[in-house]
C-alpha positions in Angstrom: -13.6 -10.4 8.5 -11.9 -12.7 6.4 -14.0 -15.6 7.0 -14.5 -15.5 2.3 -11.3 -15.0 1.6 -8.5 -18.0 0.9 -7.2 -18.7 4.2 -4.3 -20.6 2.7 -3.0 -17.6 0.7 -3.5 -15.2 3.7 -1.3 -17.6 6.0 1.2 -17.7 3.8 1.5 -14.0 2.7 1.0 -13.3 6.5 4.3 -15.6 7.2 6.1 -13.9 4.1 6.0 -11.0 6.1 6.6 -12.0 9.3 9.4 -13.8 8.5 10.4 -11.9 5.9 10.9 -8.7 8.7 13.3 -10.9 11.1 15.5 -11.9 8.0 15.4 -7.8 7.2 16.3 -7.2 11.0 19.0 -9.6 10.8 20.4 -7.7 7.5 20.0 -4.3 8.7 22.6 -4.9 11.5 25.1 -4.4 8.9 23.5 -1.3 7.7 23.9 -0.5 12.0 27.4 -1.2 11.6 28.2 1.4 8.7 25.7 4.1 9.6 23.6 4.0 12.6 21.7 7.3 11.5 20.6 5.8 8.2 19.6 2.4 10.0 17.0 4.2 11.9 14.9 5.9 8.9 15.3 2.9 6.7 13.6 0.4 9.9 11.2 3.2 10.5 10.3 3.0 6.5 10.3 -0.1 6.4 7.5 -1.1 9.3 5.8 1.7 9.4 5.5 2.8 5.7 6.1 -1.4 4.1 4.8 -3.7 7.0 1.6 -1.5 8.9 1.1 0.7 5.8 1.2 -2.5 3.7 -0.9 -4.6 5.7 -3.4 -1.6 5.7 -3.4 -1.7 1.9 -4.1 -5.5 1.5 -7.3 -5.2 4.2 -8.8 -2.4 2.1 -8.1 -3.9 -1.1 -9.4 -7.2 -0.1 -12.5 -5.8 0.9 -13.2 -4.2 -2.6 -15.3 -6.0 -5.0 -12.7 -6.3 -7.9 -14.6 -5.7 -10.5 -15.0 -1.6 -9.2 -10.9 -1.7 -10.6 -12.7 -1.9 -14.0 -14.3 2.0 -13.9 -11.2 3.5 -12.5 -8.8 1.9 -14.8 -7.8 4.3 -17.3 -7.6 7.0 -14.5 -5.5 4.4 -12.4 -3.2 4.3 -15.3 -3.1 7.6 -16.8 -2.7 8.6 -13.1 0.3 6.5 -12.3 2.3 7.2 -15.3 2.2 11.2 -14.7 3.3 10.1 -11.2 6.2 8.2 -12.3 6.9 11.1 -15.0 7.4 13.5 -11.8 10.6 12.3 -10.8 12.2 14.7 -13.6 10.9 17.3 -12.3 13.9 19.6 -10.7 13.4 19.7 -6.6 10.4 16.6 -6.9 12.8 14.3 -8.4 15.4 12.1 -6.4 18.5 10.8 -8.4 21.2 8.4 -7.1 23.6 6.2 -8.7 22.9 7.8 -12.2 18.4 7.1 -12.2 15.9 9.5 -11.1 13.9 7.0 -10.1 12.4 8.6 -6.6 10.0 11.1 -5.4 11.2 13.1 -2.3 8.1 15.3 -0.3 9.2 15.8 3.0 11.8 14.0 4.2 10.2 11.0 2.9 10.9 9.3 -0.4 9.1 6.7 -2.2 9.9 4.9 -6.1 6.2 5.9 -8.2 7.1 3.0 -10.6 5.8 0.6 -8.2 2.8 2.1 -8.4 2.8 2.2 -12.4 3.3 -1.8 -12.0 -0.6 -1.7 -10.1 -2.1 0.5 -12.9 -0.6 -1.0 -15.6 -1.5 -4.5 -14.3 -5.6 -3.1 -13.7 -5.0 -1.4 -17.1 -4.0 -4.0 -18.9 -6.4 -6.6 -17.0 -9.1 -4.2 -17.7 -8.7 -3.8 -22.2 -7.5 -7.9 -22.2 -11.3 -8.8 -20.7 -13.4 -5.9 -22.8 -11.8 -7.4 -26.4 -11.6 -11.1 -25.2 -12.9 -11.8 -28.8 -10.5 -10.0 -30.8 -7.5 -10.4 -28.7 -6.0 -13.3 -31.1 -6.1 -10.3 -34.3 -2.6 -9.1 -34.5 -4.5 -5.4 -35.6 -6.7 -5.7 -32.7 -5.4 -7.5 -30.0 -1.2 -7.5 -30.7 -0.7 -3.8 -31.6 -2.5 -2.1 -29.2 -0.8 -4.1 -26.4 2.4 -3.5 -27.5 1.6 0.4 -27.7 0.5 0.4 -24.0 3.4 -1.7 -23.0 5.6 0.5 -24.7 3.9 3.5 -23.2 5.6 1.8 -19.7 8.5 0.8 -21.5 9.2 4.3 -22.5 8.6 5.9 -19.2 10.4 3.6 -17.3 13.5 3.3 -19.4 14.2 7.0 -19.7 14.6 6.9 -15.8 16.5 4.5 -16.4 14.6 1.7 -14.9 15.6 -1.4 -16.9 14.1 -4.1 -14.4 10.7 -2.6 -13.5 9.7 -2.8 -17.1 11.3 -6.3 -17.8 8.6 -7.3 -14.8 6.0 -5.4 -16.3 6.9 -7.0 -19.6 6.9 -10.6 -18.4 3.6 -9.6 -16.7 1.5 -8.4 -19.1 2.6 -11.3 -21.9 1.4 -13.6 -19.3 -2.3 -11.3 -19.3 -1.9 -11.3 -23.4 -1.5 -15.2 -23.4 -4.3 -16.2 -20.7 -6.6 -14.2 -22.3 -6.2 -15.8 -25.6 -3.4 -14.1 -27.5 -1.6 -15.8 -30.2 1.5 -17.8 -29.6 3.1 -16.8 -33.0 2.8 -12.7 -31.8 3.8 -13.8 -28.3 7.0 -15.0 -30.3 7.3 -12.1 -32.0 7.0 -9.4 -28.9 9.3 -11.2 -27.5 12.1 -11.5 -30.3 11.5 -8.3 -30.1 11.8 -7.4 -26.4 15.7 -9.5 -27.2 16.1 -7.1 -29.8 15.2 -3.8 -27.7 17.5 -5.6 -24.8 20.5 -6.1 -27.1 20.3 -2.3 -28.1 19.9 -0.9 -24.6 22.9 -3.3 -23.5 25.0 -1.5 -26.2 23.9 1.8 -25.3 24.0 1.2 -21.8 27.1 0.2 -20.5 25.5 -1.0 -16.8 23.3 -3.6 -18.8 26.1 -4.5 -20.9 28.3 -5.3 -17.6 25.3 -7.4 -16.1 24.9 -9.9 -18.9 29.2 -10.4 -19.3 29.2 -11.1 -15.4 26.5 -13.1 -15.7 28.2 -15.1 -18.6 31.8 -15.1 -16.8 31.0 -14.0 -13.1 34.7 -14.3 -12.4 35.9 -11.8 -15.1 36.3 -9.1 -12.5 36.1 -9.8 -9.0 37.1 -6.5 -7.5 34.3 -4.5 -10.2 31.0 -5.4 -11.6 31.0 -8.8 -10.5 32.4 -8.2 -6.6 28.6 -8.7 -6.1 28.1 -11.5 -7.4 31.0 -12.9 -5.7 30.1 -11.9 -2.6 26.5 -13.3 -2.7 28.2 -16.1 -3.7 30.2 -16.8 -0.5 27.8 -16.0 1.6 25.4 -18.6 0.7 28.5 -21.0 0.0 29.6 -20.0 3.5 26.1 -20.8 5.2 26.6 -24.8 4.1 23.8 -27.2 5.3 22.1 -25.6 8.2 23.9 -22.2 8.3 25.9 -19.9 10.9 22.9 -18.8 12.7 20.2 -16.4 12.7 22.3 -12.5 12.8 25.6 -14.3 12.7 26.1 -13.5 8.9 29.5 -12.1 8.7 29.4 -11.0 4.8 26.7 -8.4 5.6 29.1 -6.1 7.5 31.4 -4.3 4.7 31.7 -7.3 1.8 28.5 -7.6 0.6 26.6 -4.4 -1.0 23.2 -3.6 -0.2 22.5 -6.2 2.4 19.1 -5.3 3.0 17.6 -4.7 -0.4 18.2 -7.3 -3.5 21.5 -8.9 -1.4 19.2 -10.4 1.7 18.5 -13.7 0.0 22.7 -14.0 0.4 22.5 -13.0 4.1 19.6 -15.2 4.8 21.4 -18.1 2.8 24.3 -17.4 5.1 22.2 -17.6 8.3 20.0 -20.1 7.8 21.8 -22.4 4.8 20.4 -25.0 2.2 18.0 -26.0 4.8 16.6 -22.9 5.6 16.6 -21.6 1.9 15.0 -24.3 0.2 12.1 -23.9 2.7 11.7 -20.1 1.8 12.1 -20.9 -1.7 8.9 -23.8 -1.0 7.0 -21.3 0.6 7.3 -18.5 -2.5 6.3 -21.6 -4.7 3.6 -22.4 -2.8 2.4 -18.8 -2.7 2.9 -19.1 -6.5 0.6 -22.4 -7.1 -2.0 -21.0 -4.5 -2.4 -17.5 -6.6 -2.2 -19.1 -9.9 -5.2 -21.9 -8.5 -7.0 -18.9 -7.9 -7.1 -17.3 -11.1 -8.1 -20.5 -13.2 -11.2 -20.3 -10.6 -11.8 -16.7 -10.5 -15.2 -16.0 -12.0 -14.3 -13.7 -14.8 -11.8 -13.0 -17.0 -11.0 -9.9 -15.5 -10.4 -11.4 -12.3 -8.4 -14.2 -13.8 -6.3 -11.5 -15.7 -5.9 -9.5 -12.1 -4.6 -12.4 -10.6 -2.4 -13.2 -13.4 -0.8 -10.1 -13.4 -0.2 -9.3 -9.8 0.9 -13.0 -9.0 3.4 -12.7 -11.8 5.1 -9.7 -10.9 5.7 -10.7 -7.3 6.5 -14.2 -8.3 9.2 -13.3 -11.4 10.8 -10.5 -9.3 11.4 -13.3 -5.9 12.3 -16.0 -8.4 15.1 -13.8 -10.7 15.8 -12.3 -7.0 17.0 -15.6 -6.1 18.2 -16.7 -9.3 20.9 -13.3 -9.6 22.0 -14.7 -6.1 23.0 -17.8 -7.1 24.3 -16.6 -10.4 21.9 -18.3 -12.3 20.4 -14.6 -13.5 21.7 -11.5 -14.7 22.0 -9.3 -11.3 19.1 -6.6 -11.7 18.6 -5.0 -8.4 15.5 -6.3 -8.1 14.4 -6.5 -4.3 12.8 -9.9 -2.8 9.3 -9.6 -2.1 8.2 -9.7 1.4 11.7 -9.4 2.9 14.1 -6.9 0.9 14.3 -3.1 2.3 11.5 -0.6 0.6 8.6 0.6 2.1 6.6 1.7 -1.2 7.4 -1.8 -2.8 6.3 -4.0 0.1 3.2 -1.3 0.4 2.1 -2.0 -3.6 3.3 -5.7 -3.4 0.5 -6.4 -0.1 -2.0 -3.9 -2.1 -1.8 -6.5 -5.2 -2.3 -9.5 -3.0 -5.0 -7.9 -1.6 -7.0 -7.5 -5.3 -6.0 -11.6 -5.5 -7.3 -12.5 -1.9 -10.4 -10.4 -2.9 -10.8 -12.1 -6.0 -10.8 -15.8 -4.0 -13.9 -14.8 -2.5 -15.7 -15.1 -5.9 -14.3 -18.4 -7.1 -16.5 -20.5 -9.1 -15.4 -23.1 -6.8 -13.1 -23.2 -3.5 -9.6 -24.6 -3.8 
């Protein structure tokens, strides 16, 4: 069955998840601890809806030739973004913390901006390959990518949904520069992204707080950088080999939201330097595998795919991990593989699905 595909990648995206769902187990006995109701439906979201649905996902997406994306792009795209638009509609929409960022139907909720990451991503792949030759004009090639990417930028931000777009943003300048954009427009996008950042952080008083913690993580200890410091004992706390798997003691009560962009901390505490260099190896091997895919895929729309799906799961683990350690901004972005959400882990294995289908195709194996 997946005798054509890269094994290597498989294995590793297979262990991701696998371990990935013991160091989520681990966490979620703090979650146990403060609610056992909402423990149940977040471990029933997250392996039936991330793990089974999820793996689901990646067999049917690795079994379709990738170049069939091509047709249904602008549908894909169209259709995701009306999606993600529903969330302001009254009784669809689900706000918490101040964003209306989740659908509700049912009982069930799920984030549709995850799913604007896969059609942007096919999209984008999709317009890159069918102006290859005119992607280096800045009339051409520069200004109608930043009008799409501000079409996401737009319909993310009003959400608000500052991190989802930053991926997407990285993402698709990584699509602009493999398919030949110019470095000197590559500059300018992104002098202007710092630009569009620096406004939002002084019109939005959340972003503002995440770049002055980052800068002086101590400046308040008790507010908006008791996160940071917590994460920060925790792995501190874990030393060379750790305390032991589920004997993390800063996931019950001290550290917020142990099981969705605060795991790498529990983990760190659990297993230590040991055990979180090797998960940090294992996501850069992951990264190096996709990447050796794409500069063998057959096409440019298959190297662009790859591109674009590697590099949003890649940038969200690594500024995961880097907001942990204080090296980052803190975004609330969720580890891939591991952190609670069911829709992100389902979207995440769909991607990596389109890049294990794309290994079949490669000009040469790797």
């Amino acid at each position: 069955m997946f005798k054509e595909i890269d094994r290597i990648l498989l294995a590793i995206i297979f262990f991701l998840v696998t371990f990935g769902f013991f160091i989520f187990s681990s966490a979620s006995l703090g979650l146990l601890a403060r609610d056992g109701a909402r423990f149940s439906s977040v471990a029933f979201s997250q392996i039936v809806f991330g793990i089974i649905g999820g793996l689901f996902a990646l067999f049917i997406t690795s079994q379709i030739f990738y170049r069939n994306w091509r047709q249904y792009a602008f549908y894909i795209f169209v259709s995701t973004i009306v999606l993600t638009l529903c969330v302001f509609i009254p009784g669809v929409g689900l706000e918490h913390g101040g964003a209306r960022r989740w659908i509700a139907i049912g009982g069930f909720s799920f984030q549709p901006s995850e799913l604007l990451k896969l059609g942007y991503t096919v999209y984008m792949a999709t317009w890159l390959s069918g102006i290859s030759k005119k992607v280096g004009s800045f009339k051409e090639g520069t200004l109608p990518f930043i009008g799409i990417t501000a079409i996401v930028g737009f319909v993310t931000l009003i959400q608000p949904d500052t991190d989802t777009f930053l991926i997407m943003g990285i993402a698709g300048t990584a699509m602009f520069i493999t398919a030949g954009g110019s470095w000197r427009d590559v500059l300018l996008v992104t002098v202007g992204g710092i630009l569009v950042l620096a406004v939002l952080a002084f019109s939005r008083p959340y972003i503002k707080d995440r770049i002055t913690t980052f800068i002086n993580p101590t400046s308040d200890p008790q507010g908006k950088s008791y996160q940071v410091q917590q994460a920060l004992i925790a792995i501190g706390s874990g030393g060379i080999a750790g305390r032991g798997f589920g004997q993390s003691i800063q996931k019950f009560e001290y550290l917020p939201e142990p099981i969705g962009d605060s795991i790498f901390a529990v983990y760190s505490e659990e297993f230590g330097f040991i055990g979180s260099s090797l998960l940090i190896l294992l996501i850069t091997f992951f990264t190096f595998r996709g990447y050796k895919i794409a500069s063998h895929a057959p096409d440019l729309f298959g190297m662009l795919l790859v591109v674009g799906f590697m590099t949003i799961v890649v940038t969200q683990a690594f500024l995961n991990i880097a907001a942990m350690i204080s090296l980052a901004p803190l975004m609330g972005l969720p580890l891939p593989f591991i952190s609670h959400g069911g829709t992100a882990m389902l979207v995440t294995l769909a991607s990596v699905g389109v890049v294990l289908n794309v290994s079949k195709y490669q000009k040469k194996k790797v």
